[in-house]
Legacy VTK file of the C-alpha trace (Angstrom):
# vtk DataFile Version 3.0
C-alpha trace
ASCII
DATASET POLYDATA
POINTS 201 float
-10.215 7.766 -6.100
-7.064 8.952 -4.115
-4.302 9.716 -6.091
-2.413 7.289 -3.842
-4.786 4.466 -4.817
-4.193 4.845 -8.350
-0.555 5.701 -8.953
1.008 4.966 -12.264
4.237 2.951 -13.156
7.636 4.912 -13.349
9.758 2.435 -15.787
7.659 2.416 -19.266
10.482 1.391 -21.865
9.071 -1.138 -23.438
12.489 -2.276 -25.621
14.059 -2.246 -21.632
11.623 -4.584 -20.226
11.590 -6.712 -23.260
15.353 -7.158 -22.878
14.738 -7.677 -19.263
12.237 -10.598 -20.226
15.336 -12.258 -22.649
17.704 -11.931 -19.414
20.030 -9.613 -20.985
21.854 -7.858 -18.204
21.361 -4.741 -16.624
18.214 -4.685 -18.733
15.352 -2.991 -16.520
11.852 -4.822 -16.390
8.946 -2.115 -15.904
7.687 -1.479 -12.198
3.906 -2.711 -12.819
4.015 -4.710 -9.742
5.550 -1.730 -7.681
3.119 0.432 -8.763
0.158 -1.957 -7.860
1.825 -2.675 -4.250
1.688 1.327 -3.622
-1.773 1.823 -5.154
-3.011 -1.366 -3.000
-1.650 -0.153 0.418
-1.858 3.863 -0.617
2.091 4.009 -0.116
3.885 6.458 -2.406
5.651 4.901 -5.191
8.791 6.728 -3.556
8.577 4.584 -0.475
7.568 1.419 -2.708
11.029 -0.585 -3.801
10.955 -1.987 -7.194
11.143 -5.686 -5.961
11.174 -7.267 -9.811
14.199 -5.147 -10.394
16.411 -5.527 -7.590
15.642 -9.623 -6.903
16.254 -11.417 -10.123
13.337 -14.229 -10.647
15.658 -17.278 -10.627
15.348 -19.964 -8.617
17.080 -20.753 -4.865
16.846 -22.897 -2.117
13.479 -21.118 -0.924
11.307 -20.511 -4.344
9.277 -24.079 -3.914
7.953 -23.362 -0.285
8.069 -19.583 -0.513
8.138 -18.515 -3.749
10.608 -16.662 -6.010
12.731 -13.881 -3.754
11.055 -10.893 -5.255
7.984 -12.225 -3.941
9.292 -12.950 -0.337
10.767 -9.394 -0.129
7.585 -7.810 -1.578
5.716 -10.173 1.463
8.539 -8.932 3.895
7.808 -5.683 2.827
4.372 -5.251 3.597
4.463 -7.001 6.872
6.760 -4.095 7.679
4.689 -1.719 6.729
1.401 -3.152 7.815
1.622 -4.971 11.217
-0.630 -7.563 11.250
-1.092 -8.064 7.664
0.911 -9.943 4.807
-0.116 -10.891 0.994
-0.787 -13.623 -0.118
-1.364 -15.444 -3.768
-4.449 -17.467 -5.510
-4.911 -18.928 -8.916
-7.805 -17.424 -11.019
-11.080 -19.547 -11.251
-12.291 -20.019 -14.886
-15.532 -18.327 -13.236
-14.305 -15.375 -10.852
-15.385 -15.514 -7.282
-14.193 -12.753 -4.707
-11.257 -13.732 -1.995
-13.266 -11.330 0.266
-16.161 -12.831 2.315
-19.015 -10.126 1.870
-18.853 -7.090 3.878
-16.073 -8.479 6.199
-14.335 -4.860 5.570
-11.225 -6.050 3.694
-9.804 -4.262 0.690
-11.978 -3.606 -2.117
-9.015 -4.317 -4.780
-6.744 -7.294 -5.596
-3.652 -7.344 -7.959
-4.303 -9.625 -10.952
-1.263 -10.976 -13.087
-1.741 -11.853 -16.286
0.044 -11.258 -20.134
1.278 -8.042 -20.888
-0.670 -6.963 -23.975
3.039 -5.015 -25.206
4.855 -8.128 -25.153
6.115 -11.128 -24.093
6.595 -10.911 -20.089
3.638 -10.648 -17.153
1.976 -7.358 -16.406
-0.014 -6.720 -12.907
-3.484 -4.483 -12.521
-5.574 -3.514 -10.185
-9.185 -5.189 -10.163
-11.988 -5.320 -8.064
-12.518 -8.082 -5.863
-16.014 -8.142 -6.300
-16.191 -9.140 -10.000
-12.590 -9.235 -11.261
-12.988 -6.047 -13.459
-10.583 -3.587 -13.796
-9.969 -1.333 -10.947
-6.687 0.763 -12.482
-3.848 -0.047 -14.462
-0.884 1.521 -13.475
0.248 1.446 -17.450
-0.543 4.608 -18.945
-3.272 4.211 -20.799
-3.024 0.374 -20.038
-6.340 -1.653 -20.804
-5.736 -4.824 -17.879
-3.882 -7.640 -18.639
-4.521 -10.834 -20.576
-5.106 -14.302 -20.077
-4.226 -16.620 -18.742
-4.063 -15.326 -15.664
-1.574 -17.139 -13.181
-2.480 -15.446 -9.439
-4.507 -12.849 -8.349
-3.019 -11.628 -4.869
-4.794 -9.638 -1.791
-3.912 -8.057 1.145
-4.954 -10.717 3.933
-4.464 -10.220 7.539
-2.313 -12.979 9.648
-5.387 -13.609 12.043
-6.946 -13.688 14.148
-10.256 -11.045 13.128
-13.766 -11.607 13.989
-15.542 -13.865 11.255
-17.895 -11.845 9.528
-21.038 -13.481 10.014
-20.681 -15.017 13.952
-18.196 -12.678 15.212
-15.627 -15.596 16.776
-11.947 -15.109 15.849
-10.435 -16.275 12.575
-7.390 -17.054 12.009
-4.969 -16.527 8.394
-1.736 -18.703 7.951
0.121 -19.104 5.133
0.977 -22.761 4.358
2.159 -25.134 1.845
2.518 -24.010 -1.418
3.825 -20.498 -1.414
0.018 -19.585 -2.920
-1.824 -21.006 -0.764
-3.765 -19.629 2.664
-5.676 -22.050 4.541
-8.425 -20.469 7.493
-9.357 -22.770 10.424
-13.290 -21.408 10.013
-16.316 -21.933 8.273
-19.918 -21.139 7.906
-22.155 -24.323 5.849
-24.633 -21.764 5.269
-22.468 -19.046 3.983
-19.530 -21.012 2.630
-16.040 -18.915 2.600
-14.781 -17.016 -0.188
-11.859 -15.346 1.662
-9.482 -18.837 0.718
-9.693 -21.387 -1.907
-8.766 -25.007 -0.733
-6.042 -27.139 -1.901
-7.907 -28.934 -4.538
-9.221 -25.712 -6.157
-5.820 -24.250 -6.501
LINES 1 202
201 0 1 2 3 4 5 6 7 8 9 10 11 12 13 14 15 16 17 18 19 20 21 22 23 24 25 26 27 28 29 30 31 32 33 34 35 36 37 38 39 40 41 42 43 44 45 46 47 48 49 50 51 52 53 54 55 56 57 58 59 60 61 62 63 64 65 66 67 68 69 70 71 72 73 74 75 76 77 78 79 80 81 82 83 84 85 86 87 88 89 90 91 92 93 94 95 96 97 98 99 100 101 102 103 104 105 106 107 108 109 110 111 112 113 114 115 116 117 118 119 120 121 122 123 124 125 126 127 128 129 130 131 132 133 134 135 136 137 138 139 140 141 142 143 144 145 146 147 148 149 150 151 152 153 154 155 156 157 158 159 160 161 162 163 164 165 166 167 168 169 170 171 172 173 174 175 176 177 178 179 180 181 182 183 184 185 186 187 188 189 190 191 192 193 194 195 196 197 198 199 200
């Protein structure tokens, strides 16, 4: 792999992002999900902002329709960066199944989150779509994360693309919930693993 597509975390402390995780100020939490933004899009980590860090996860007006504001700035973010595209979040089936119809020529990687195995706060990896094992972890010598798992996010485009198996346009919007992606398109014979419905979520 490319260096860019496996680029490792810059804020290790430990005690820091423990502190972080108790809320004591000016504590700073470790820049897993920077890292995994950067290795996902092959962005240098000097171009990625550390979004945990600078937009403290506390609720506001917006966190129940769009999520927390770290999350809307990392989603602002990448729409910047990549016209056309966005991220976007789903919850982890008990048995994995890809977000990725099959060769539809999306990413091979999605960012999992799951429990730090260092402590008491979240930790984010790389893993591949295909079978939800793990692609990199931008923790030095890091080993994945550990249930349970609350989203595992990809890089989706807004629509519309050519479905995969009949070639008419498909369209992406983000809807509802803040994890939750609905498409307007479906095969019965090939049923779509690029979204999960409402009930599954």
């Amino acid at each position: 792999m490319s260096g860019l597509r496996t680029q490792a975390q810059e804020h290790t402390d430990l005690a820091s992002t423990q502190a972080w995780a108790e809320g004591v100020p000016g504590a700073l939490p470790g820049d897993c999900w920077r890292a995994c933004l950067a290795s996902l899009l092959e962005v240098p980590m000097s171009e990625t902002p550390h979004f945990v860090a600078l937009y403290p996860d506390v609720d506001d007006e917006l966190s129940a329709a769009e999520g927390p504001a770290w999350w809307r700035a990392s989603k602002a973010w990448v729409e910047e960066i990549r016209p056309g595209w966005t991220i976007a979040a789903w919850d982890v089936p008990e048995t994995w199944r890809p977000i990725y119809l099959e060769s539809s020529g999306m990413p091979d990687r999605v960012i999992l989150s799951g429990r730090s195995p260092r402590g008491d706060w979240l930790h984010s990896a790389l893993v591949w779509d295909a079978d939800g094992t793990l692609a990199h972890d931008p923790f030095p010598g890091g080993t994945g994360v550990v249930a349970p798992y609350p989203d595992r996010i990809a890089l989706v485009p807004r629509g519309p693309r050519p479905c995969a198996i009949c070639g008419e346009p498909v369209y992406l919007t983000v809807s509802g919930a803040w994890r939750h992606v609905e498409r307007d398109h479906a095969h019965d014979a090939a049923p779509s693993s690029l979204v999960v419905s409402h009930a599954d979520a």
